[in-house]
C-alpha positions, 0 to 999 in steps of 0.5 A: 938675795934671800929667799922668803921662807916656804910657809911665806909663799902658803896662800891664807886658808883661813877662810877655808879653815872657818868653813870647816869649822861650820862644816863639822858643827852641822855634821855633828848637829846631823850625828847628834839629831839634835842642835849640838849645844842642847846634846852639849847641855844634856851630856854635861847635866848627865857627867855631872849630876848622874855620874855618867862618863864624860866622854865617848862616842857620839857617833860612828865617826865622832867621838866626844870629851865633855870639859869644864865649859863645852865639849870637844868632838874628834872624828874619826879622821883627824878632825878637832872641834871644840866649843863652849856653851854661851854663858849669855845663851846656854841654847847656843855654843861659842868659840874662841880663835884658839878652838879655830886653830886647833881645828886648823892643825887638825886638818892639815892648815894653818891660819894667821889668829888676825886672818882667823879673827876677820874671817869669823867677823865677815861671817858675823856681817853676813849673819851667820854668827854673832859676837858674844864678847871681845874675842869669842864667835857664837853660833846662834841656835 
């Protein structure tokens, strides 16, 4: 009889990984002492029109890396997370299931992207996030 590989016997953290994820936002909220996408908006009109870096400390536990959409955070930890602005509400941030597994790796957890996806659209029925298009979560302000 063969036996089933180990990573088949790993019971689905996604809705672990999710948590976390929100988690981290509302930390970085608390570190940023504002909502995160208008500290986002405000560093990325400060790296490209006034020439400030791009990247840096948010915090003592935080540090961050402003890319071409959003922005990326790392604590100090291990923790990875990465959003982008919403093109339709530049006030609220968005993510996609790339930016939730990389999250994922960066706490020790893995997911399925199909367990991933119906974990974030249970947070959408309970109204803690909305759709923004066909594959992207956002957080509302």
């Amino acid at each position: 009889m063969m036996r089933p590989m180990t990573s088949d016997l790993r019971p689905d953290r996604s809705a672990d990984v999710v948590e976390s994820f929100l988690d981290a936002l509302s930390e970085l909220a608390t570190a940023a002492g504002a909502p995160v996408a208008a500290w986002v908006r405000e560093r990325m009109r400060r790296a490209r029109s006034q020439g400030e870096p791009s990247g840096g400390r948010l915090s003592e536990k935080w540090s961050y890396q402003i890319h071409g959409a959003g922005c990326a955070f790392f604590h100090r930890d291990g923790r990875e997370v990465d959003v982008d602005l919403d093109d339709s509400d530049p006030a609220e941030l968005t993510f996609d299931v790339w930016r939730l597994s990389r999250h994922a790796r960066s706490i020790g957890l893995t997911a399925p992207d199909t367990s991933l996806m119906a974990e974030l659209d249970s947070k959408v029925v309970e109204g803690r996030l909305t759709r923004s298009q066909e594959g992207w979560w956002v957080l509302p302000a």
